[in-house]
KEKE-3310 file (N, C-alpha, C; in steps of 0.2 Angstrom, whole numbers, plus 5000, padded with zeros to 4 digits):
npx = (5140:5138:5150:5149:5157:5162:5176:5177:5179:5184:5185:5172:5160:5150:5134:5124:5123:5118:5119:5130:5131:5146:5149:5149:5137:5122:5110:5092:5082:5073:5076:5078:5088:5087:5075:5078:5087:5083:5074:5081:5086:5072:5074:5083:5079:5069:5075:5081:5071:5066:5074:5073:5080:5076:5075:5086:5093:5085:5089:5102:5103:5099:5108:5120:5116:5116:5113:5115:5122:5133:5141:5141:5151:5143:5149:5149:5136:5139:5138:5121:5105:5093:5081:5081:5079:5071:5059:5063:5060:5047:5041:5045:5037:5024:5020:5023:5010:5003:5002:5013:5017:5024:5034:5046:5040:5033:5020:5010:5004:4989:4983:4994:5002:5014:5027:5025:5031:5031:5026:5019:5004:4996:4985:4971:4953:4949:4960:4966:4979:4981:4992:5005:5015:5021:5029:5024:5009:4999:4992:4998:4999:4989:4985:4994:4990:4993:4986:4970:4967:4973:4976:4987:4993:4999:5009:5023:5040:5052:5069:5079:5090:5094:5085:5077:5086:5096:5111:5129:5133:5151:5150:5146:5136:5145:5144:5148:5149:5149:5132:5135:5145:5137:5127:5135:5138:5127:5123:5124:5137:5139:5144:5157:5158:5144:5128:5119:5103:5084:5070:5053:5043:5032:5023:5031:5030:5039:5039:5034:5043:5055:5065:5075:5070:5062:5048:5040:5032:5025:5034:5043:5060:5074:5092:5102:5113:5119:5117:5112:5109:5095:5090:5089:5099:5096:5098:5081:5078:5069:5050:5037:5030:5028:5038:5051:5051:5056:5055:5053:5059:5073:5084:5089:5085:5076:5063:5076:5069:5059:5059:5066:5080:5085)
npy = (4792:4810:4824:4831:4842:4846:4841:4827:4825:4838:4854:4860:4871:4881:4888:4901:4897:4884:4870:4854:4835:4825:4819:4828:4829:4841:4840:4834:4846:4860:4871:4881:4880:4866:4870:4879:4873:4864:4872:4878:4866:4864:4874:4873:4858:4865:4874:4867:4860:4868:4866:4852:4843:4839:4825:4820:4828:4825:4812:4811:4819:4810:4800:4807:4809:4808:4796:4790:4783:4789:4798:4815:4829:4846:4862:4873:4868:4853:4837:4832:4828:4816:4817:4832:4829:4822:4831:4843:4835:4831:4843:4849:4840:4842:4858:4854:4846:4858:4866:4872:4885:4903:4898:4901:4900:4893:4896:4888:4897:4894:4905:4915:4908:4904:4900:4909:4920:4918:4917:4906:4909:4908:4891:4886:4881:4871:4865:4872:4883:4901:4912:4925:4941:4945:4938:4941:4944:4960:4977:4984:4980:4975:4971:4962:4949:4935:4923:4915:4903:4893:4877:4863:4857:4865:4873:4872:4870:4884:4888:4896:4906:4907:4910:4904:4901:4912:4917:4921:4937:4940:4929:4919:4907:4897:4886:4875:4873:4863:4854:4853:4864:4877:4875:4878:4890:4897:4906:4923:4932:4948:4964:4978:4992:5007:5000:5006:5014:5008:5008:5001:4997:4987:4976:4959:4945:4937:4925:4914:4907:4904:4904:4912:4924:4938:4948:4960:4977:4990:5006:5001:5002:4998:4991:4991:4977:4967:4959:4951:4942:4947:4948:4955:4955:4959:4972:4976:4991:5001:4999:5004:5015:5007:5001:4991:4973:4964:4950:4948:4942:4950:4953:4947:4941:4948:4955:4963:4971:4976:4988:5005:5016:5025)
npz = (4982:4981:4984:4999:5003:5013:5027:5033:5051:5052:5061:5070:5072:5084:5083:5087:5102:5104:5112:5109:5107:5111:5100:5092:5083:5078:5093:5096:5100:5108:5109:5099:5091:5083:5077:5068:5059:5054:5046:5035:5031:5023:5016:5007:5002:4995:4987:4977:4971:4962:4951:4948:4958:4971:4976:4976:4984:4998:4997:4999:5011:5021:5021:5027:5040:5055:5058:5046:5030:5029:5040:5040:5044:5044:5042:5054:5060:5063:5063:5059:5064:5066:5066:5062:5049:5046:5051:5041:5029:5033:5031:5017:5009:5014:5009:4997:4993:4995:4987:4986:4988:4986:4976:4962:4946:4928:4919:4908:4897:4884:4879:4876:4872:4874:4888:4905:4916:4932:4951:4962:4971:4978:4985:4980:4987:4978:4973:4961:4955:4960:4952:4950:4945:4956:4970:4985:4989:4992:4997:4986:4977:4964:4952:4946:4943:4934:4931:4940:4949:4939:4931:4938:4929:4920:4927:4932:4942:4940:4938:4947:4954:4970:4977:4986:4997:4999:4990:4999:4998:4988:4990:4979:4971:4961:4951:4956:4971:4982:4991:5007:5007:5005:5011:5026:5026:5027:5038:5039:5043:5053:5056:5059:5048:5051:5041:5030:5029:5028:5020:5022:5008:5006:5014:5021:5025:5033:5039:5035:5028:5033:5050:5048:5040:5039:5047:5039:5040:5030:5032:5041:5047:5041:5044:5031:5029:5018:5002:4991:4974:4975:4987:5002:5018:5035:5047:5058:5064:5067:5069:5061:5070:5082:5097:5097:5098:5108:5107:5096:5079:5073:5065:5047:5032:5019:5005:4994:4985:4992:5000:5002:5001:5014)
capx = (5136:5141:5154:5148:5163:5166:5179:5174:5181:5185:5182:5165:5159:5143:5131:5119:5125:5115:5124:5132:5134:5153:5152:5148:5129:5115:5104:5087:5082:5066:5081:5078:5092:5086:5071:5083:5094:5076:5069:5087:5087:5069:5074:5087:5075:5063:5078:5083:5065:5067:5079:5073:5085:5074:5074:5095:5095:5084:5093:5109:5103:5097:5114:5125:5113:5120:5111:5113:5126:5140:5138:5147:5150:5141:5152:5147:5130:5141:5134:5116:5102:5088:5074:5081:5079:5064:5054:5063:5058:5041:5038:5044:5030:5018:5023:5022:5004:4998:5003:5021:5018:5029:5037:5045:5034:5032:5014:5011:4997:4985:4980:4999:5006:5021:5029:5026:5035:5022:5025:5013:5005:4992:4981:4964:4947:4947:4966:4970:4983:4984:4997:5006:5020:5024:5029:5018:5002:4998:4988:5001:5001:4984:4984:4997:4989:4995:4981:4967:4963:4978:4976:4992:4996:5001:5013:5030:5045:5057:5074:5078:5097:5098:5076:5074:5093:5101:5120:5132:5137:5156:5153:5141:5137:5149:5140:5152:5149:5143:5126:5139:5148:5133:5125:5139:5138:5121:5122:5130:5142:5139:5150:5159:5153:5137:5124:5116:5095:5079:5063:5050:5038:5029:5023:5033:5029:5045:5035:5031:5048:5059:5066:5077:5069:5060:5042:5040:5028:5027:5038:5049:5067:5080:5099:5104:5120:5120:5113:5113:5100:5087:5088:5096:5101:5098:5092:5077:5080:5063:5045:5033:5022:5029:5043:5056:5049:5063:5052:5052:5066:5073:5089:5086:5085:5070:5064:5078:5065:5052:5062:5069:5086:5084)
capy = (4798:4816:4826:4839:4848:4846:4836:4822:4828:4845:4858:4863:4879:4881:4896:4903:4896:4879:4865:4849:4832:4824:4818:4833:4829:4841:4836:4835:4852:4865:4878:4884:4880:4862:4872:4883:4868:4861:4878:4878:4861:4864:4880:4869:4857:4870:4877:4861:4859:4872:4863:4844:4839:4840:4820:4819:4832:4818:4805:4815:4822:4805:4798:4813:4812:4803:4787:4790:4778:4792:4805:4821:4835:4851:4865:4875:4865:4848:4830:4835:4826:4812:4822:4837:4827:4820:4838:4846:4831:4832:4850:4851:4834:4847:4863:4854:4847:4863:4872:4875:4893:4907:4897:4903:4897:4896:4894:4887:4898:4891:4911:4917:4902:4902:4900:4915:4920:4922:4915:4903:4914:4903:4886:4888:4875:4866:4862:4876:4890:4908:4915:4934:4943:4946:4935:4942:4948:4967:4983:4991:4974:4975:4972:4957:4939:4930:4917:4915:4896:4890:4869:4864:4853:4870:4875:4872:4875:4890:4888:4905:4905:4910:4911:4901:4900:4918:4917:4929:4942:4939:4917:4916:4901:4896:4880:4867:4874:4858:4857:4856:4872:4881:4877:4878:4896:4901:4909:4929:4937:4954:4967:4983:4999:5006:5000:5011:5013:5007:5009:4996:5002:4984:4971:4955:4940:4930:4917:4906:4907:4902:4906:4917:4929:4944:4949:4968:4980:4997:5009:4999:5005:4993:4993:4984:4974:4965:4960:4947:4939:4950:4946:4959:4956:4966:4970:4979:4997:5005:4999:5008:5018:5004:5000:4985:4968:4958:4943:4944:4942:4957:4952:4943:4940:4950:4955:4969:4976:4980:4993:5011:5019:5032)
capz = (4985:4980:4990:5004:5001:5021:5029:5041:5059:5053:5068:5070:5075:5086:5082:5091:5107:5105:5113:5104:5110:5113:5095:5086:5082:5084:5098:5096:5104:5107:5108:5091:5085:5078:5072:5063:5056:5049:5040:5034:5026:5019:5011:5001:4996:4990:4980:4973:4968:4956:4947:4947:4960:4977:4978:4978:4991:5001:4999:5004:5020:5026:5021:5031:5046:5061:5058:5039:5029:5029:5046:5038:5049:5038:5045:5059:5061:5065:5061:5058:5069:5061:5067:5060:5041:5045:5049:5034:5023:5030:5027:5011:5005:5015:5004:4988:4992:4997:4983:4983:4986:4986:4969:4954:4940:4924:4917:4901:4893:4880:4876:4874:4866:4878:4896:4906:4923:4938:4957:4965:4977:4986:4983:4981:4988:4972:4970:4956:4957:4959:4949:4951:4943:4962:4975:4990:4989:4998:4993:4981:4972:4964:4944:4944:4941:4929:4931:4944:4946:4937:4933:4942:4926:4917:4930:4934:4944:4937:4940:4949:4959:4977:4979:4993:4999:4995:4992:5001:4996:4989:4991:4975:4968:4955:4949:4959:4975:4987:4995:5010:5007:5006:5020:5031:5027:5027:5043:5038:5050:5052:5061:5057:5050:5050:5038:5026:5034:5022:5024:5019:5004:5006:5019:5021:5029:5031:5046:5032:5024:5038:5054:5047:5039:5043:5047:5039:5037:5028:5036:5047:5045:5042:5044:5028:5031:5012:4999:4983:4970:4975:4993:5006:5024:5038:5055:5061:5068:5071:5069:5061:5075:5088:5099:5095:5103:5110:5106:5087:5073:5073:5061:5045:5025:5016:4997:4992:4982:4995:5004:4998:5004:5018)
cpx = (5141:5143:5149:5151:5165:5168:5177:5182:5187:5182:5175:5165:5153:5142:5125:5118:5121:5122:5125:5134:5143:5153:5152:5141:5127:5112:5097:5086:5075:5070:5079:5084:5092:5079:5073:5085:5087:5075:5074:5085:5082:5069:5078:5084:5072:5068:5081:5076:5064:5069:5080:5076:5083:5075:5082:5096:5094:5086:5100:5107:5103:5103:5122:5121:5116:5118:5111:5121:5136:5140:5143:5144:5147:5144:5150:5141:5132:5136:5126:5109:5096:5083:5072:5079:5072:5060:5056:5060:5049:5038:5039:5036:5024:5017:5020:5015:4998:4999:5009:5021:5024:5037:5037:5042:5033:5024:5013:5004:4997:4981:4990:5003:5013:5017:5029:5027:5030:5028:5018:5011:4998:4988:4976:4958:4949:4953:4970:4973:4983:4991:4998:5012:5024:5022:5024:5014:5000:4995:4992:5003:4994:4982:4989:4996:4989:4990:4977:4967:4966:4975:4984:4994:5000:5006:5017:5034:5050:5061:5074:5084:5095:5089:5076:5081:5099:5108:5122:5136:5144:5157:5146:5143:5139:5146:5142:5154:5144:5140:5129:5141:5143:5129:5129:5140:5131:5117:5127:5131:5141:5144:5151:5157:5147:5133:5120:5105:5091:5075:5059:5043:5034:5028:5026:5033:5032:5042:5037:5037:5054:5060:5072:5079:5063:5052:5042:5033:5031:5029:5042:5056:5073:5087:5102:5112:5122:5115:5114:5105:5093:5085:5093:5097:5102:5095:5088:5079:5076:5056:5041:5027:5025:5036:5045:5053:5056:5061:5051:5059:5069:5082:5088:5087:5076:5071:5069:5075:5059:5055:5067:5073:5081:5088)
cpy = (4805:4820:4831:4844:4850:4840:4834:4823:4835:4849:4860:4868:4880:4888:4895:4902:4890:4874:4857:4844:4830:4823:4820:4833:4831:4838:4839:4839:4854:4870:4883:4884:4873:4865:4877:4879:4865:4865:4877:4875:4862:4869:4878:4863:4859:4873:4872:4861:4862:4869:4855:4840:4837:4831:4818:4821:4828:4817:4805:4815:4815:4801:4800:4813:4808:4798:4785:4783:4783:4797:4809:4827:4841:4859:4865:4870:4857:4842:4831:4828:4821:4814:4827:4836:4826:4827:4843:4843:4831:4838:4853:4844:4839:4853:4862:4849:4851:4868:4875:4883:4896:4904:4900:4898:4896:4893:4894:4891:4897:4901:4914:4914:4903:4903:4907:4914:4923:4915:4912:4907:4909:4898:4885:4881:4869:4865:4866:4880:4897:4909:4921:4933:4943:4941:4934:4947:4955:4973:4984:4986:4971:4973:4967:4949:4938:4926:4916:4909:4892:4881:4869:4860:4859:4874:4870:4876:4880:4891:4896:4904:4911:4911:4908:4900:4905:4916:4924:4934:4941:4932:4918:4911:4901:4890:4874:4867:4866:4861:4857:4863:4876:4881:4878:4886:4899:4904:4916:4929:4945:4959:4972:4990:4999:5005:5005:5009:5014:5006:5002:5000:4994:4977:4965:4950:4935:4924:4913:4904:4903:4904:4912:4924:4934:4947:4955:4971:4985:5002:5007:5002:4999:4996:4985:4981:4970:4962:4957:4943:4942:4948:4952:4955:4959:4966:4978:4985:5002:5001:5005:5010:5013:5005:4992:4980:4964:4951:4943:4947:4950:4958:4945:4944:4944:4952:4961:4974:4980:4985:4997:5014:5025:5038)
cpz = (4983:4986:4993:5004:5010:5025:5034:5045:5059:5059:5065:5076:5077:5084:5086:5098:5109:5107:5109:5108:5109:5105:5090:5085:5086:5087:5097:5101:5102:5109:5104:5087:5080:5072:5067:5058:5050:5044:5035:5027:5023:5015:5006:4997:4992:4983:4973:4969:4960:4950:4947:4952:4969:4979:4980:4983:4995:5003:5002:5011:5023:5024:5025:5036:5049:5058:5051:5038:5028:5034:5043:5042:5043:5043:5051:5063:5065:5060:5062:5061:5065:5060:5063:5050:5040:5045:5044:5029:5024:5027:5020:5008:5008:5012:4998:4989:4994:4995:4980:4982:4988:4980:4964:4949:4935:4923:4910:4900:4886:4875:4873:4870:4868:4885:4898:4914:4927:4943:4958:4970:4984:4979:4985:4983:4985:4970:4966:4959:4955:4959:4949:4948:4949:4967:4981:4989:4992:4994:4987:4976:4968:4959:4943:4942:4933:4929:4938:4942:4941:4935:4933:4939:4923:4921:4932:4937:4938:4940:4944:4955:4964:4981:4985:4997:4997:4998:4996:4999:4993:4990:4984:4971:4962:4948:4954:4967:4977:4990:5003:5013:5007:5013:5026:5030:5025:5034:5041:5044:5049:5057:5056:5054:5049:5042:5036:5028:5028:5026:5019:5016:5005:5012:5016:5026:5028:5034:5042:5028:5028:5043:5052:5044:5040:5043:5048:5039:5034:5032:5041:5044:5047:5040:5039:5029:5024:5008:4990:4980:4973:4983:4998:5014:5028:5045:5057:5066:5072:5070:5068:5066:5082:5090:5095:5101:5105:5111:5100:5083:5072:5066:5055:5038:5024:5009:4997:4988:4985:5000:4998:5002:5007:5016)
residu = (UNK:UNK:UNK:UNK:UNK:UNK:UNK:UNK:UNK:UNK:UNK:UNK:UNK:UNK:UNK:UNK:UNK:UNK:UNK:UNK:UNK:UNK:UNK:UNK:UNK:UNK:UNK:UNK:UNK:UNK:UNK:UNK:UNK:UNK:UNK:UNK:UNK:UNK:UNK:UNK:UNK:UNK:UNK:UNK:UNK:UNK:UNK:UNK:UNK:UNK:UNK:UNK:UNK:UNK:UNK:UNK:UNK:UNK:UNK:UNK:UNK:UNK:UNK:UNK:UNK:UNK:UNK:UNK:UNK:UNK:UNK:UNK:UNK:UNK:UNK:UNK:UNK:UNK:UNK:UNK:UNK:UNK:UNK:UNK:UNK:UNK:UNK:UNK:UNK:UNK:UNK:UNK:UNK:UNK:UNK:UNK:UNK:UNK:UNK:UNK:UNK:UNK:UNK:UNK:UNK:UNK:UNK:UNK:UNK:UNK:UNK:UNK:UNK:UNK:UNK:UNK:UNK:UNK:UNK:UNK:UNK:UNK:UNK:UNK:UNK:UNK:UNK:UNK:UNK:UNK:UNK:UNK:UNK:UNK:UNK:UNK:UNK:UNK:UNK:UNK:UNK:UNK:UNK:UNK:UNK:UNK:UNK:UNK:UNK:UNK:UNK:UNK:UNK:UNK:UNK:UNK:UNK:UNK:UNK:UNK:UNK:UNK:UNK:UNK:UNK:UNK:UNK:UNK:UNK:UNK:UNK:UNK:UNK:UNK:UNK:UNK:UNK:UNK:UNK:UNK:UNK:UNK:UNK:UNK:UNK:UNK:UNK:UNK:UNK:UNK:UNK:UNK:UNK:UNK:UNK:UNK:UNK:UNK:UNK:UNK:UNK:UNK:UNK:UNK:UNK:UNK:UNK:UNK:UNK:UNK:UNK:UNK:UNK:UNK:UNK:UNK:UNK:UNK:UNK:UNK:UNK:UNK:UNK:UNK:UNK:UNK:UNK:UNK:UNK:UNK:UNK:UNK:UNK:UNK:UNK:UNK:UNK:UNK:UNK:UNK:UNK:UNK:UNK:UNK:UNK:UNK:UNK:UNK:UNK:UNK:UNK:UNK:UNK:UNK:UNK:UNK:UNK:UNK:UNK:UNK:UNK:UNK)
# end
């Protein structure tokens, strides 16, 4: 089995303030922090997917889970919980037969006589794909498809580093970074001075993306904190026309392209 690149009975570091039992292993929770550890892993299968390799990833987790054939602590997150594998593993086989949306793509068109670069943006009645140059759909995004009704033999994944699992800032993947070492740092730190304030020029609906990333509209004001592969980091500073809910995500990963410096 391929390293994790994290040593068994190195220190584990809790986040979020969820609790660990005596031997390190997440506990099955409705905390949010197993429903975190899950999106997590499914945001790694999806990224593997890109690149042929979503089945390995598998077979790792369920072999590093407590009840796996090798239990390895994955930093901060500890000895990772059986449950936590199984609702990432189901939702990714739920993903990929519902379209695999919000994937890079390539479509092989039969009028261009090549591969052209379009995301999946949703799956339609009849099983085909809508294809777009842009990932999510919104007014100011009006003239982009690439293919209405797609057959979903002419698409494929499109490798695309950091898409579903942006590096950070200052740790980017080298190539021989373990699936380990990444995930033990895909929690950022933030702290220190003020972050430079962006506005958002387009709606983004991170819900469907994970828990960790962020549900915008146009005009919100965000306080960006960083920002790699096309992905920034940041937290929520004003809502447009509303007040700040203290019941929704207000710190998180969104497109670096849909928002414009203040």
């Amino acid at each position: 089995m391929a390293s994790l690149g994290v040593e068994p009975g190195s220190t584990i570091l809790s986040s979020g303030g969820g609790a660990k039992a005596a031997d390190g292993v997440v506990p099955d929770s409705k905390d949010g922090r197993s429903t975190q550890l899950a999106a997590l892993l499914l945001n790694f299968l999806k990224q593997y997917h890109l690149v042929g390799q979503a089945d390995a990833i598998r077979e790792m987790l369920c072999d590093v889970c407590a009840d796996g054939r090798e239990p390895t602590p994955l930093g901060h997150w500890g000895v990772i919980s059986p449950s936590s594998v199984r609702e990432a593993i189901s939702a990714y086989e739920v993903w990929k037969m519902e379209g695999q949306v919000g994937m890079p793509a390539y479509y092989k068109s039969n009028t261009h006589k090549q591969d052209l670069n379009c995301f999946v943006i949703r799956r339609t009645p009849e099983g085909s794909l809508d294809l777009s140059t842009q990932p999510v759909v919104s007014e100011f995004h009006t003239d982009n498809t690439v293919k209405h009704k797609a057959d979903v033999s002419f698409v494929r994944p499109r490798p695309h580093p950091g898409w579903f699992v942006p590096e950070l800032p200052g740790r980017q993947d080298t190539g021989d970074s373990s699936m380990g070492q990444k995930i033990a740092r895909s929690t950022p730190a933030t702290g220190g001075a003020p972050s430079p304030r962006w506005t958002m020029l387009y709606q983004f609906e991170g819900a469907g993306w994970g828990p960790e990333y962020l549900v915008l509209n146009v005009g919100d004001e965000i306080e960006r904190i960083s920002e790699d592969h096309g992905w920034a980091y940041g937290r929520v500073v004003q809502r447009a026309g509303v007040p700040l809910s203290t019941e929704s995500i207000t710190q998180g990963w969104y497109p670096a392209s849909f928002a414009q410096k203040l």
